[in-house]
C-alpha positions in Angstrom: 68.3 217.5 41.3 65.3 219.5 42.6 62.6 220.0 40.4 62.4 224.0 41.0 66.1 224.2 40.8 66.6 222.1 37.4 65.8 225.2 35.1 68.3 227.4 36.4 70.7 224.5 36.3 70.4 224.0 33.0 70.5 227.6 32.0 74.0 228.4 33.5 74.9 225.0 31.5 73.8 226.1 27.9 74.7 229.7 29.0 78.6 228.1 29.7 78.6 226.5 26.3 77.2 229.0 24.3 79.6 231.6 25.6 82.6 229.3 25.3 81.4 228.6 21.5 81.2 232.5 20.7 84.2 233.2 22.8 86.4 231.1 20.9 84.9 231.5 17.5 84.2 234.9 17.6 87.2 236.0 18.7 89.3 234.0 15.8 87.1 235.8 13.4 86.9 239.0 14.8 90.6 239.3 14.7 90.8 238.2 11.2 88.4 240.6 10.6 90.1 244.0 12.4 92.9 243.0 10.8 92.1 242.5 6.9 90.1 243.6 3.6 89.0 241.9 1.4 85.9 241.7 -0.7 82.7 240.8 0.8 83.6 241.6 4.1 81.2 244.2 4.9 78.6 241.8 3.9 79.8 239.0 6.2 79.7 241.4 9.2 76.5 242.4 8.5 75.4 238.3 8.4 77.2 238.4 12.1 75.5 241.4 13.9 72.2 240.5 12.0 71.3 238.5 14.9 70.7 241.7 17.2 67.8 243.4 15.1 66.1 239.8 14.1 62.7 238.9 15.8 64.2 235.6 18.3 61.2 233.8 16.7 63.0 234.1 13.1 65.9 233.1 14.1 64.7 230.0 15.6 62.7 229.5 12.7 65.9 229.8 10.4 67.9 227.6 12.8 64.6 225.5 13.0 64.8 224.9 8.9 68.0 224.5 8.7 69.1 222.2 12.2 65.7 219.7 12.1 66.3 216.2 10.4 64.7 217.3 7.2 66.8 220.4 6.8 69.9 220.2 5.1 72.2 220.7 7.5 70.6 219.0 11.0 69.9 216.1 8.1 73.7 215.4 7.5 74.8 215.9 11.3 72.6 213.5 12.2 73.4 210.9 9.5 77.0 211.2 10.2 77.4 212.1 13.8 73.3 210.8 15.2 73.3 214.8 16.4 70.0 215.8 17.0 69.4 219.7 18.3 65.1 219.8 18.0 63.6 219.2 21.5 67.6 218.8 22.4 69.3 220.8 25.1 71.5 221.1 22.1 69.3 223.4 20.4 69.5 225.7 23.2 73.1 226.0 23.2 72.9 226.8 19.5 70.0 229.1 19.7 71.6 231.2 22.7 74.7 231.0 20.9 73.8 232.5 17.9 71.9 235.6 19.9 74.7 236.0 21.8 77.2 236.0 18.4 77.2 239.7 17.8 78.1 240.8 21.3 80.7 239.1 21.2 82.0 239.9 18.0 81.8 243.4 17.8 83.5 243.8 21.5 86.4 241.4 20.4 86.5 243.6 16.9 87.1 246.4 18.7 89.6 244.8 21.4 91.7 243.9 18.6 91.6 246.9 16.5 92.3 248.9 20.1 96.1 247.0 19.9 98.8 249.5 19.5 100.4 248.0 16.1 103.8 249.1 17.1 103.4 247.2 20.4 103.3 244.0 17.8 105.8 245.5 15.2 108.7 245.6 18.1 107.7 241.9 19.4 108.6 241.2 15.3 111.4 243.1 15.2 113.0 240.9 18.1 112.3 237.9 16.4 109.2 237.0 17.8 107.1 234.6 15.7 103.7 235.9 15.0 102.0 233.2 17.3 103.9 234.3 20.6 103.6 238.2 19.7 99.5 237.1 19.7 100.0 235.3 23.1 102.5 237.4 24.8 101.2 240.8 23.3 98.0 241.2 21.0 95.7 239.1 23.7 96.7 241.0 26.6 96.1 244.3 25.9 93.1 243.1 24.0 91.7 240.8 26.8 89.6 243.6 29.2 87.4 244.4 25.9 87.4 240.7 25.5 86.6 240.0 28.7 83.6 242.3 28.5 82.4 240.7 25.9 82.7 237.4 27.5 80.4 238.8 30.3 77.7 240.5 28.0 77.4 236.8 25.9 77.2 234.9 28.5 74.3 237.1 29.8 72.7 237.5 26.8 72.9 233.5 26.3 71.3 233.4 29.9 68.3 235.4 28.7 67.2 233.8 25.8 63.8 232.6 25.1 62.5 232.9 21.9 64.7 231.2 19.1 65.1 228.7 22.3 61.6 228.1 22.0 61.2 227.3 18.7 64.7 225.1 18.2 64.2 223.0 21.2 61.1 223.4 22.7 59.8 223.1 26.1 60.5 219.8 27.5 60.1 219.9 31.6 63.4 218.2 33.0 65.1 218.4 29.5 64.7 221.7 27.7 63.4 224.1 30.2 65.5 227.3 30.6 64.6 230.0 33.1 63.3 232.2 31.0 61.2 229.2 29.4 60.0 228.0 32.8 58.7 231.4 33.3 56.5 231.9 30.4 55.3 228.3 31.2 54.7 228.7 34.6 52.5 231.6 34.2 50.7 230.1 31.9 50.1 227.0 34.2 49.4 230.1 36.5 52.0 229.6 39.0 53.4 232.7 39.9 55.5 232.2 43.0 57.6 229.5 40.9 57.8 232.1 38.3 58.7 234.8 40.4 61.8 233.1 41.6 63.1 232.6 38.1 62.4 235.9 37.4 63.9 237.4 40.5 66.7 235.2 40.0 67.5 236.3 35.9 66.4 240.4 37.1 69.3 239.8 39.6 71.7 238.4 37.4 71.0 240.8 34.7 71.4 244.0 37.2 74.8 242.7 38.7 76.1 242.0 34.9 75.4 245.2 34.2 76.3 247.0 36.5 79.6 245.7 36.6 79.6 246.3 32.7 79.2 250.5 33.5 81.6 250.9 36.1 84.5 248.5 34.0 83.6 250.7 30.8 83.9 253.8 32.8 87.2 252.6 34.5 88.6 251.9 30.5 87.7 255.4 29.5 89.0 257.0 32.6 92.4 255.2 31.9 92.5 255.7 28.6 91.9 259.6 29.2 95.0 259.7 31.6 97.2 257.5 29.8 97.6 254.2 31.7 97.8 251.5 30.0 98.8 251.3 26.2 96.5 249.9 23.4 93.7 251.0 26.1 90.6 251.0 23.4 88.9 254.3 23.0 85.5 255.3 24.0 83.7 254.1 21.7 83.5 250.7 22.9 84.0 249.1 26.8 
């Protein structure tokens, strides 16, 4: 692959990844979560939106501590499974996906606690198991917030540099992002390369959200007239 085109390469791959990890997983436990009490909770949520008001550079160098070979957990996954995420492409994936955690969880929170509960309640009542009420009913009312959030990750996963940094490093042709090969590049004082990255991230960023504003204010203006049941209200897309 082209050397000027390998960074943006590998960003939409770490940013795919990342976004299908904290799609998945923080959707499981943000409907656990909207659903339930139980002790500790609020403290667990805090631990998951934590991520948005940390420095990047602590959170790499808590992922850093625990994820190298020496640490306690990038020790036993690389004794039992020879995973290694320092100087990895790896460790970009985990480092955008744990930035990009919170977005996703507190849009999926409030997609599932925007779910009319009688919707669900007269799935039951017709002898739908809980599994296809979730299918058939829960996940599509709650899937525009959802989807959202989707969007917002995956951006978010796109633009991070910092905690990247410090998990895996900068490794031309293995670890470096766009927003890596930017900082790097103007250090190495060539601009026009790292113009193009930046163009191309400033253009990605302005279309996400952009289409972020107009599909929040489409949601309210729904929800305002009435179309659509379970719509969420306005205080989330």
């Amino acid at each position: 692959m082209n050397e000027l085109f390998w960074p943006l390469w590998l960003s939409i791959r770490v940013s795919l990844v990342a976004t299908a990890i904290v799609a998945l997983v923080g959707s499981l436990i943000a409907y656990l979560f909207a659903r339930r009490r139980f002790p500790g909770k609020d403290m667990l949520e805090t631990l998951f939106i934590l991520p948005m008001v940390l420095p990047p550079t602590v959170i790499g160098f808590i992922l850093l501590s625990l994820l190298s070979k020496n640490g306690p957990l990038g020790k036993w996954l690389f004794q039992l499974f020879h995973i290694e995420f320092v100087f990895n492409w790896l460790g970009a994936v985990v480092a955008s996906s744990v930035v990009a955690f919170p977005l996703m969880y507190q849009n999926a929170v409030a997609a599932f606690s925007g779910v009319d509960k009688k919707l669900e309640l007269a799935a039951r009542t017709l002898g739908k198991s809980p599994w296809t009420v979730f299918w058939t009913v829960t996940l599509p009312l709650a899937w525009p917030t959802l989807l959202a959030g989707i969007v917002l990750s995956f951006a978010r996963a796109l633009g991070e540099f910092g905690a990247t940094l410090m998990l895996a490093g900068y490794i031309p042709g293995k670890t470096d992002t766009l927003t890596l090969a930017i900082y790097f590049a103007v250090a190495n004082g060539e601009n026009d390369r790292a113009l193009i990255y930046a163009l191309i991230v400033f253009a990605f960023g302005l279309t996400v959200m952009y289409w972020f504003l107009a599909f929040s204010r489409r949601r309210v203006l729904r929800y305002r007239l009435g179309d659509g049941a379970g719509a969420p209200d306005d205080r989330a897309p």
